[in-house]
Each structure stands twice: as structure tokens, then as C-alpha cells.
C-alpha positions in Angstrom: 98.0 169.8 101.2 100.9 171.0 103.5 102.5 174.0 103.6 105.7 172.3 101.9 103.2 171.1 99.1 101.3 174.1 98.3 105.5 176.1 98.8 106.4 173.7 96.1 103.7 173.9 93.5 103.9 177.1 93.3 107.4 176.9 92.2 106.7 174.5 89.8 103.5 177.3 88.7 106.9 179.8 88.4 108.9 177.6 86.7 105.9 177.4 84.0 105.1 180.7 84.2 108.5 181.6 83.3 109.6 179.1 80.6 106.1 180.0 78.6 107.3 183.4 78.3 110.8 183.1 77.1 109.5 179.8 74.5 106.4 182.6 73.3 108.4 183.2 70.5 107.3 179.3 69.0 107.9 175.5 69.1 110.9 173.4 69.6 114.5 174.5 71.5 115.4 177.6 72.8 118.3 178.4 73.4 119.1 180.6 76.5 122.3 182.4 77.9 122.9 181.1 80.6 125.6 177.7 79.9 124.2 174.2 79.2 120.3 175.6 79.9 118.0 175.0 76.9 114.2 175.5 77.0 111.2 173.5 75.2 108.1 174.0 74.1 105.6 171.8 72.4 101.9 172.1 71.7 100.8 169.1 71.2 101.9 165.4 71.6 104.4 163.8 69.5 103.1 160.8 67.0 106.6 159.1 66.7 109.2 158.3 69.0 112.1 160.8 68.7 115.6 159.3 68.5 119.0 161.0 69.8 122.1 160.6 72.1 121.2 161.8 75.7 124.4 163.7 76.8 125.0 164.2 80.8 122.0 166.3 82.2 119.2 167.0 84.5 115.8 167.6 82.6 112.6 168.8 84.1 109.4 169.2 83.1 106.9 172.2 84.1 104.0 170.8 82.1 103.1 168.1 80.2 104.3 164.4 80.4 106.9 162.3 78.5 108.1 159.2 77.7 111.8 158.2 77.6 113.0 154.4 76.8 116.2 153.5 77.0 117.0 150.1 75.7 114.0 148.2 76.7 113.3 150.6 79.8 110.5 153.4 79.9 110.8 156.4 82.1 107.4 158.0 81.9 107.7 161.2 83.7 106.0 165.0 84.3 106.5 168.0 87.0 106.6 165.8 89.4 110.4 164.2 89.3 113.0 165.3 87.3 115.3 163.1 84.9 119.1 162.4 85.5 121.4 161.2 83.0 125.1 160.3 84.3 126.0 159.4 80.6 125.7 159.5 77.2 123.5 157.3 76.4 121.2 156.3 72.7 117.4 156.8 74.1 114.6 157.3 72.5 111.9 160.4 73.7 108.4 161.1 72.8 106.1 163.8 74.9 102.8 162.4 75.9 100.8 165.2 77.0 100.6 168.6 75.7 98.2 171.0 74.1 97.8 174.9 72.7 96.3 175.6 75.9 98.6 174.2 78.0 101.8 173.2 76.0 104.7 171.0 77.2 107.2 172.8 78.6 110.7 171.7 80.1 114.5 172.7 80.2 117.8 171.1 80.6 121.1 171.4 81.9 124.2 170.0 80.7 126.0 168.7 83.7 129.8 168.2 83.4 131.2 165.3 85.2 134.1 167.9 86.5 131.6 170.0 88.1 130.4 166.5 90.1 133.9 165.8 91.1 134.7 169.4 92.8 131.7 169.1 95.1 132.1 165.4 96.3 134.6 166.5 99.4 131.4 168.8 100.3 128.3 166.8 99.2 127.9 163.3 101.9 130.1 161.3 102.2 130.3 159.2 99.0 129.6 155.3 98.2 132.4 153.0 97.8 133.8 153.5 94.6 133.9 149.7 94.1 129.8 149.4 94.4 128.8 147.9 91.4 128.0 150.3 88.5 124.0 151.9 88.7 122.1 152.5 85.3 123.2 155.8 83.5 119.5 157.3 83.3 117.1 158.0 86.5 114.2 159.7 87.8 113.7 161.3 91.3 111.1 163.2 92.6 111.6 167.1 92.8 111.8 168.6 96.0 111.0 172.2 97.3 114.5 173.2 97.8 115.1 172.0 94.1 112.7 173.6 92.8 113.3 176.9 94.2 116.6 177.0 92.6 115.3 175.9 89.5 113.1 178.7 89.4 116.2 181.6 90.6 118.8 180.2 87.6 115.2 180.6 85.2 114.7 184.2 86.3 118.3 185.3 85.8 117.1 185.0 81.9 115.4 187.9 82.5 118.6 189.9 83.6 121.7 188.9 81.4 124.3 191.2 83.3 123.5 189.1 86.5 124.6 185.7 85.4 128.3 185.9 85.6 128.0 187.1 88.7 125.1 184.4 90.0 125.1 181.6 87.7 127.6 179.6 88.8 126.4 179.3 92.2 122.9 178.4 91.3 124.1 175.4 89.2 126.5 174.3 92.1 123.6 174.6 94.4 121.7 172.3 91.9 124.3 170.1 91.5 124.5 170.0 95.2 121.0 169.0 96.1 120.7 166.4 93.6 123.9 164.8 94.3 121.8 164.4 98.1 119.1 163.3 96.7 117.7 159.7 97.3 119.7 158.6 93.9 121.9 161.2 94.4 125.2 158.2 94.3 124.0 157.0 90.5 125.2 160.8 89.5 128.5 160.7 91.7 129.6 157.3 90.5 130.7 159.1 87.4 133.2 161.4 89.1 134.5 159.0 91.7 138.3 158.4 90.0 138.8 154.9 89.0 136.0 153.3 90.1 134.2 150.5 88.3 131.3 153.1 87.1 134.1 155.6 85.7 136.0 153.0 84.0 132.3 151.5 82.1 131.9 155.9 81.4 135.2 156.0 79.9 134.3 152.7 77.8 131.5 154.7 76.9 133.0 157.7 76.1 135.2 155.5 73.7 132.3 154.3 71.8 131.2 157.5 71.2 134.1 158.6 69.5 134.9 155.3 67.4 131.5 153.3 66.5 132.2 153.1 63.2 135.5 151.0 64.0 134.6 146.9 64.5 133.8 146.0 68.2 135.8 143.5 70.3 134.3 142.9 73.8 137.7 141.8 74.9 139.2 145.5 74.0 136.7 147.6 76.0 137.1 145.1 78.7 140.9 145.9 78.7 140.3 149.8 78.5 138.2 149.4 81.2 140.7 147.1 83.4 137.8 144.1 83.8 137.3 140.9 82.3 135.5 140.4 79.7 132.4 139.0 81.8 132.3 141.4 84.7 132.4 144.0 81.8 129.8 143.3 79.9 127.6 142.4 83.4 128.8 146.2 84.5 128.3 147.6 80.8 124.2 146.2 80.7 124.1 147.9 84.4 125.1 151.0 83.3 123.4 151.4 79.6 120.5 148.9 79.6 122.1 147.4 76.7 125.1 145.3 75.8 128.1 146.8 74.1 127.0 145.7 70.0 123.4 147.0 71.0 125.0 150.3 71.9 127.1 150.2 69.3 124.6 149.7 66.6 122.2 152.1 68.0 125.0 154.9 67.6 125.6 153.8 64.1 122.3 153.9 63.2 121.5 157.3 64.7 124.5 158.8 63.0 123.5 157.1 59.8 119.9 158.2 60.1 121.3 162.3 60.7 123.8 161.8 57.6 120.5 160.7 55.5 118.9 164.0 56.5 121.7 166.4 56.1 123.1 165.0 53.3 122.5 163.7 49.7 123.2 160.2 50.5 121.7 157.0 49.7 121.1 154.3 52.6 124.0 152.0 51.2 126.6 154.8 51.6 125.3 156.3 54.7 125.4 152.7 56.8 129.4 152.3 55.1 130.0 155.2 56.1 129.2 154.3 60.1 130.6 150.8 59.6 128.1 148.6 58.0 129.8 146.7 55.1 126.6 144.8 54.2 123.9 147.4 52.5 120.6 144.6 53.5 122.1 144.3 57.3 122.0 148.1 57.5 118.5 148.2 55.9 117.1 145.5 58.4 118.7 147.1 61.6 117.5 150.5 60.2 113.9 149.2 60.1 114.2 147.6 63.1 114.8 150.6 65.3 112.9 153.3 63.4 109.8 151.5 62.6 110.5 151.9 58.0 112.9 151.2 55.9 115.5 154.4 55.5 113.7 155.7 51.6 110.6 155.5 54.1 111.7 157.4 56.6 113.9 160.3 55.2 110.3 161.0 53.1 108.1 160.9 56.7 111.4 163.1 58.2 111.5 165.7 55.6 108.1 166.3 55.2 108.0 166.7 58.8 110.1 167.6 60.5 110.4 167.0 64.3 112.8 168.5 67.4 115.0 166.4 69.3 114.8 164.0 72.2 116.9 166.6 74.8 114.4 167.4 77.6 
């Protein structure tokens, strides 16, 4: 190994070293004081796929291994690249490896588009804003410089009274070196103004907010100033799905959280996000969660699993 390779596995060694002792305390999510950074911990693979809405972040793994899919995509991925999403985006998440001796351990960062935007007239020089959209979700392989600043916004856990003083320019130092990265431009199309991959985020954005309202290609087209053809190519290039398949899988995530949080039955819960037919909702339920909802809110509730964030 090279001096670079052996410099950056022992960050990586840090990064576990230090995200095992501030998860110590048991499984799951951990929250941390530091803005948009959450740590996780499990000890053992997970059976079933884990379903949940991945907001705009970078995740990285210290140990372990897991699986992402987003529409009919897999992202299998471990310490060795770190995960980019540009979007919200419906994903599915499972980790693959992990143990009690050495459990799967990762963190993310929220990343807000803003915070893109106010270091493009610093980062390289940008693409064309008119290069056709790139897919929301990505991995690229972590780098020494990367990971050493991974591993100085980790230790700042250790001393709260540092991090409004430091914080902020760790993240923009983050933000930085990923947005020069090899797939650096997938993360800056978001923030370029009106460019063709801001106008399919705002689209987005939009769907989020109203899924439970009937879907007209032709509308989201106008929002997003295309026709209706070059935005549902642009749409699929962005999400790995087209605009109902998004659509649906939002309803049915909601539905399936309204089930667990709520005494509901599976005929009001799919009304409730849109579906006016009580079998369709049942079928699609099925469909993307493997059982039928009874089925499920039993396997859910009896246990219980954490979410698909890092």
C-alpha cells in the first residue's frame, strides 16, 4: 500500500473508532449536536428491505456494507465510497454486513441545496446548466482529503463549545471537496438557477408536498417549463422512475407510516394519501412491501426496525 493508502485507512480506522463510541449507548440513530449529522449503529444485518424518503445528503459508512435500490437500481456500497443524494428521492435501504463484533456503523449529513449554491463561484467552474439532468442518487469513492474532514467535524462531538465556532467550516470544506469530486456536477446541478435539473428538483419538491392530489404529467411539465416528453425523459434521469411510479411510491410510504402511528385500517389509510379504490391500494401495497398491509403492520410492530437514512 502507499503512503496515501495506509494515510487514508487510518482515517477511515478514526472514523470507526469514533462513531463506536458515541453509538455505545445501543442500536439504531443517534442523534448528534452538531446540524444535519446523525450517527448509526447496527449489529447485525437487516432481514427486510427498509423503506423511507432519502432527503439531500452525503452518507458514509465506517463498517459494514449496504444496499440501496432506488427504482430498479442497487447501490451496494461500504467504507470505501460514500453515497450522494441531490434529492428527495423514495429508496429502499437494507445493511448487508454487520455483526456484535464489528457492527455497521455510518453517519449522515443533511446537505442544503443553499449551501451548494454559495460555493459554486469558488468550487470549478461549473457544467452548463442546460446539460441534461444526472440521476439524483450516486456513489464516489472516498478520498484522503475527505476523509480527514470527516473525521475533524466527528471529533468536534467530543467538544460541544467548539462547534459554533468550527462547524461550519468543516461542512463547507466537505461540501467543497465533494462538489470536485469525479461526480462532483450531479450535486451542483441542483443549485445551478434555472437549469433543466433545478426545474425536475422543483417538480420534485412539488410532489412531495402534494401526492395525495391526482397527477397530470402535462402540469409538472408546465411547472417545470418543458414538454411533456422531454419532462418525463428528464424526470426517469433524475429519479429512476417516472412521475406515477414516484408518486405512488410516496403514497404508499406515507400510507404504510399512517398504519403504524395510527389506529387506522388499510382502506382509510390509502383514502387518506389518494387512493379511492380500497383493492388498488391493497395490490400496490403488496406489491412494494412484499404482504398485504394486516400482514405487514403485524411483522412491523412486533419488530420493529430503524430507518433507511445512512
Amino acid at each position: 500500500m502507499t503512503t496515501q493508502d495506509l494515510r487514508l485507512e487510518a482515517a477511515l480506522d478514526e472514523m470507526t473508532a469514533l462513531i463506536t463510541r458515541f453509538t455505545a449507548a445501543g442500536e439504531g440513530s443517534h442523534a448528534t449536536p452538531i446540524r444535519g449529522l446523525v450517527l448509526h449503529r447496527r449489529s447485525a444485518p437487516q432481514l427486510a428491505c427498509i423503506h423511507g424518503v432519502h432527503n439531500p445528503c452525503i452518507a458514509v459508512i465506517a463498517q459494514g456494507a449496504k444496499r440501496m435500490t432506488l427504482g430498479e437500481e442497487v447501490y451496494l456500497y461500504d467504507r470505501a465510497n460514500y453515497l450522494v443524494g441531490s434529492i428527495d428521492l423514495p429508496v429502499t435501504g437494507q445493511v448487508v454486513q454487520a455483526s456484535a463484533e464489528k457492527p455497521y456503523l455510518s453517519f449522515k449529513i443533511d446537505v442544503d441545496p443553499r449551501e451548494i449554491a454559495s460555493l459554486l463561484l469558488e468550487a470549478p467552474p461549473a457544467m452548463s446548466e442546460e446539460a441534461p439532468p444526472s440521476r439524483g442518487l450516486y456513489l464516489t469513492r472516498t478520498g484522503l482529503e475527505l476523509a480527514d474532514a470527516f473525521v475533524r467535524l466527528l471529533r468536534l462531538i467530543d467538544t460541544p463549545e467548539d462547534i459554533a465556532a468550527l462547524e461550519g467550516g468543516i461542512r463547507r470544506e466537505i461540501l467543497y471537496r465533494v462538489l470536485k469530486s469525479e461526480h462532483g456536477h450531479k450535486l451542483r446541478q441542483i443549485a445551478t438557477g434555472s437549469g433543466q435539473s433545478r426545474r425536475i428538483a422543483r417538480t420534485v419538491d412539488w410532489l412531495r408536498r402534494n401526492f395525495t392530489q391526482p397527477l397530470r404529467v402535462e402540469d409538472l411539465a408546465a411547472l417545470a417549463n418543458m414538454s411533456p416528453s422531454a419532462f418525463h425523459e428528464h424526470f426517469r434521469a433524475m429519479t429512476a422512475m417516472s412521475p406515477l411510479q414516484f408518486q405512488k411510491q410516496l403514497r404508499l410510504q406515507e400510507a404504510r407510516q399512517m398504519l403504524m402511528s395510527e389506529d387506522l385500517d388499510a382502506a382509510t389509510a390509502g383514502h387518506r394519501v389518494g387512493y379511492e379504490s380500497p383493492s388498488q391500494f391493497s395490490r400496490e401495497y403488496s406489491r412494494l412491501f412484499g404482504v398485504p398491509p394486516a400482514t405487514d403492520m403485524k411483522r412491523l410492530r412486533s419488530a420493529p426496525q430503524a430507518g433507511v437514512a445512512a
